[in-house]
ChimeraX commands (.cxc) that place a marker at each C-alpha (Angstrom):
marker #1 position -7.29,-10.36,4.71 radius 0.5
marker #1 position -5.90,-13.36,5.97 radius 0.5
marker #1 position -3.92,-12.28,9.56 radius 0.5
marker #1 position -1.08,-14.52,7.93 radius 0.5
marker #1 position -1.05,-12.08,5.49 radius 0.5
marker #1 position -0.06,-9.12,7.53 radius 0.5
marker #1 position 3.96,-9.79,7.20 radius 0.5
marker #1 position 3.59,-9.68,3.27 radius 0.5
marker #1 position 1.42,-6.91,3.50 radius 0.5
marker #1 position 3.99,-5.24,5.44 radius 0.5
marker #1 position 6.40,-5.89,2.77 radius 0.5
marker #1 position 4.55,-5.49,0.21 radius 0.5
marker #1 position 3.23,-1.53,1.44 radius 0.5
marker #1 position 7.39,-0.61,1.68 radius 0.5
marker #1 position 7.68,-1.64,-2.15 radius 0.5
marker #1 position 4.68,0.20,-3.39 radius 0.5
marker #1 position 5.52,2.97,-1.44 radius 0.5
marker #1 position 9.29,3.25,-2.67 radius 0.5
marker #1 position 7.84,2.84,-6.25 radius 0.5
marker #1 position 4.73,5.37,-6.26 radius 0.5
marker #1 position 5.41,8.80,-8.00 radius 0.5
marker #1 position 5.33,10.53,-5.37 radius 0.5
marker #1 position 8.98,9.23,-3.85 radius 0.5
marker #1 position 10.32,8.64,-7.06 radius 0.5
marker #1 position 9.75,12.18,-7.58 radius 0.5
marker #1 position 11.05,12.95,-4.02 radius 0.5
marker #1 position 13.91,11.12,-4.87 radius 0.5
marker #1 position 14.70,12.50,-7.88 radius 0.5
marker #1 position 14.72,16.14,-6.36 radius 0.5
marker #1 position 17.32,14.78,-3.91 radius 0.5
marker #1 position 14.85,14.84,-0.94 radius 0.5
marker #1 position 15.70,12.27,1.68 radius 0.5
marker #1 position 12.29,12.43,3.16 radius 0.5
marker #1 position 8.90,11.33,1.65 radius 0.5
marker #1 position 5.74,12.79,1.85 radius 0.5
marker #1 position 3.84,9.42,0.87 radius 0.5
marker #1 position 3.21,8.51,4.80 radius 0.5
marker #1 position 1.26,10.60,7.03 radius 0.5
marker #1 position 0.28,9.26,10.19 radius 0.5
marker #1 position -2.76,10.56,12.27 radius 0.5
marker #1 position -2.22,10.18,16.35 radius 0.5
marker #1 position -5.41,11.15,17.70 radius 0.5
marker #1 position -5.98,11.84,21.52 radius 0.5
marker #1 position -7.13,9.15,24.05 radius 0.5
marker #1 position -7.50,5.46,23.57 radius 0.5
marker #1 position -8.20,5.54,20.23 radius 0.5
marker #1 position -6.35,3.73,17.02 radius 0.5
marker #1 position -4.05,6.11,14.76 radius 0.5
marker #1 position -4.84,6.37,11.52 radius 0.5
marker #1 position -2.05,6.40,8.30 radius 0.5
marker #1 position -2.07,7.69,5.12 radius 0.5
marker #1 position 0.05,6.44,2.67 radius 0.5
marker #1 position 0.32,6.90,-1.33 radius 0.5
marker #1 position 1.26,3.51,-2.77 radius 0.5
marker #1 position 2.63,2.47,-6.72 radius 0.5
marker #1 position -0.99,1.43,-8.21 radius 0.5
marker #1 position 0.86,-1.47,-9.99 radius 0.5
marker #1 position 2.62,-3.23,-7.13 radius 0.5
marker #1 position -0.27,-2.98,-4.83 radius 0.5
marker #1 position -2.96,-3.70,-7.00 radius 0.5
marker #1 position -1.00,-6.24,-8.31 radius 0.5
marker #1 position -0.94,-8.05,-3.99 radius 0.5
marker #1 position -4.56,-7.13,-3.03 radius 0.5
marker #1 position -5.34,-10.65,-5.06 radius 0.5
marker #1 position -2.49,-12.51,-3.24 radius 0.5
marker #1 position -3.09,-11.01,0.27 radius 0.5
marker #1 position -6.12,-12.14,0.36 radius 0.5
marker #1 position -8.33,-8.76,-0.33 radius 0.5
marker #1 position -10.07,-10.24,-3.10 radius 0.5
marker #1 position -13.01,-8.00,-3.05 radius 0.5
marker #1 position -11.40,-4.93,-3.47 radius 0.5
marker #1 position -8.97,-6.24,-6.06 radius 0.5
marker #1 position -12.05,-7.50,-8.19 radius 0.5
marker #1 position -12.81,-4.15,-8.60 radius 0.5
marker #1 position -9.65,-3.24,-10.15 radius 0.5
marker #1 position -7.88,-4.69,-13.39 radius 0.5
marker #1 position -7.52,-8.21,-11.89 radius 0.5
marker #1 position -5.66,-10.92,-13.85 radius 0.5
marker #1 position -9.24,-13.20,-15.13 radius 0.5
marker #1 position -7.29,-15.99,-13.12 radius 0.5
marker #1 position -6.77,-14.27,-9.79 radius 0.5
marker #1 position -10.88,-13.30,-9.70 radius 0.5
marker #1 position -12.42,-16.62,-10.21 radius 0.5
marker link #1:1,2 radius 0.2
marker link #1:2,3 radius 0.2
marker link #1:3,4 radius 0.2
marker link #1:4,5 radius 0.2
marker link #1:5,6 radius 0.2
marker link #1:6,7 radius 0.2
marker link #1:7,8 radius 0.2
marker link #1:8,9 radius 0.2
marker link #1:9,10 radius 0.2
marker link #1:10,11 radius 0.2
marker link #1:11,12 radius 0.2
marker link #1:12,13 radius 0.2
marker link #1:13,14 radius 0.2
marker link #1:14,15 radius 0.2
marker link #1:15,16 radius 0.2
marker link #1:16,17 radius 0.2
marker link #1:17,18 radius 0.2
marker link #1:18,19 radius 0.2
marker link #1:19,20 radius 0.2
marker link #1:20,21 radius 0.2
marker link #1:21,22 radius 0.2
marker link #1:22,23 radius 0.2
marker link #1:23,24 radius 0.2
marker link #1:24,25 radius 0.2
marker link #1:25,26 radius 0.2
marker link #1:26,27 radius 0.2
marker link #1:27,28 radius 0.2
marker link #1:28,29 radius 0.2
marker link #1:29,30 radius 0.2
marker link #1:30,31 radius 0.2
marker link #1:31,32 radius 0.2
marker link #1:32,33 radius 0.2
marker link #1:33,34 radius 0.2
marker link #1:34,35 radius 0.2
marker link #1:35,36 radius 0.2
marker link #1:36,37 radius 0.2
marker link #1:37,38 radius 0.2
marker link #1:38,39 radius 0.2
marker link #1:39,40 radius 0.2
marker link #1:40,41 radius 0.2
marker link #1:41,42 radius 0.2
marker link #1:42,43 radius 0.2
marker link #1:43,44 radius 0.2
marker link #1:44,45 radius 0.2
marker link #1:45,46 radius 0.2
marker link #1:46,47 radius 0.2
marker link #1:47,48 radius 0.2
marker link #1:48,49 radius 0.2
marker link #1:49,50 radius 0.2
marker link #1:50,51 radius 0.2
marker link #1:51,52 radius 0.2
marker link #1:52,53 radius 0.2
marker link #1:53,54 radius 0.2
marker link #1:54,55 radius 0.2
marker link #1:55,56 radius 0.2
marker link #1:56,57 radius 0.2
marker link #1:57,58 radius 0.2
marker link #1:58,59 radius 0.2
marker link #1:59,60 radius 0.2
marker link #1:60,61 radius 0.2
marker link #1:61,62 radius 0.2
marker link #1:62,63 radius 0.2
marker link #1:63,64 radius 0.2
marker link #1:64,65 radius 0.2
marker link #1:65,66 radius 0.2
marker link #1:66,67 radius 0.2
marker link #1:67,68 radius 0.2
marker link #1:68,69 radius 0.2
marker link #1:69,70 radius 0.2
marker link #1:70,71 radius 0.2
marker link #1:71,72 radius 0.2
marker link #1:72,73 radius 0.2
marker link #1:73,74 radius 0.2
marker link #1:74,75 radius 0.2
marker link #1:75,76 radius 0.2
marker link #1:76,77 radius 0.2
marker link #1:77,78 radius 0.2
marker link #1:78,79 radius 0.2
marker link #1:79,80 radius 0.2
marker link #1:80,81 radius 0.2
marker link #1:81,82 radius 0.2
marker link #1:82,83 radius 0.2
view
């Protein structure tokens, strides 16, 4: 992915995550916390690691316009967003 990209990305992770099942679900139970992000701190100089369950639709829907064209290939891609 472009490193231009990484602000839309940003933006585009808070969407599908407000839109998977998962916190719509949450949501609808009245929780005000969400399961869908789990972050992974491990010990030492060494990069965390998240987890985080996104709507399929939204993001597979940005992989072709953030620039991660090889991965959204392999999904349902729009025939003009994979040539």
């Amino acid at each position: 992915m472009p490193e231009s990209n990484i602000p839309l990305f940003l933006q585009t992770l808070a969407e599908a995550i407000e839109t998977s099942n998962l916190c719509l679900s949450e949501k609808y139970q009245g929780n005000k916390e969400t399961s869908a992000v789990t972050v992974l701190i491990p010990a030492g100089d060494v990069d965390c690691a998240c987890s985080i369950t996104v709507s399929r639709s939204v993001i597979t829907e940005a992989l072709g316009r953030l620039g991660l064209t090889k991965i959204y290939e392999q999904e349902s891609a729009p025939q003009e967003w994979t040539k």
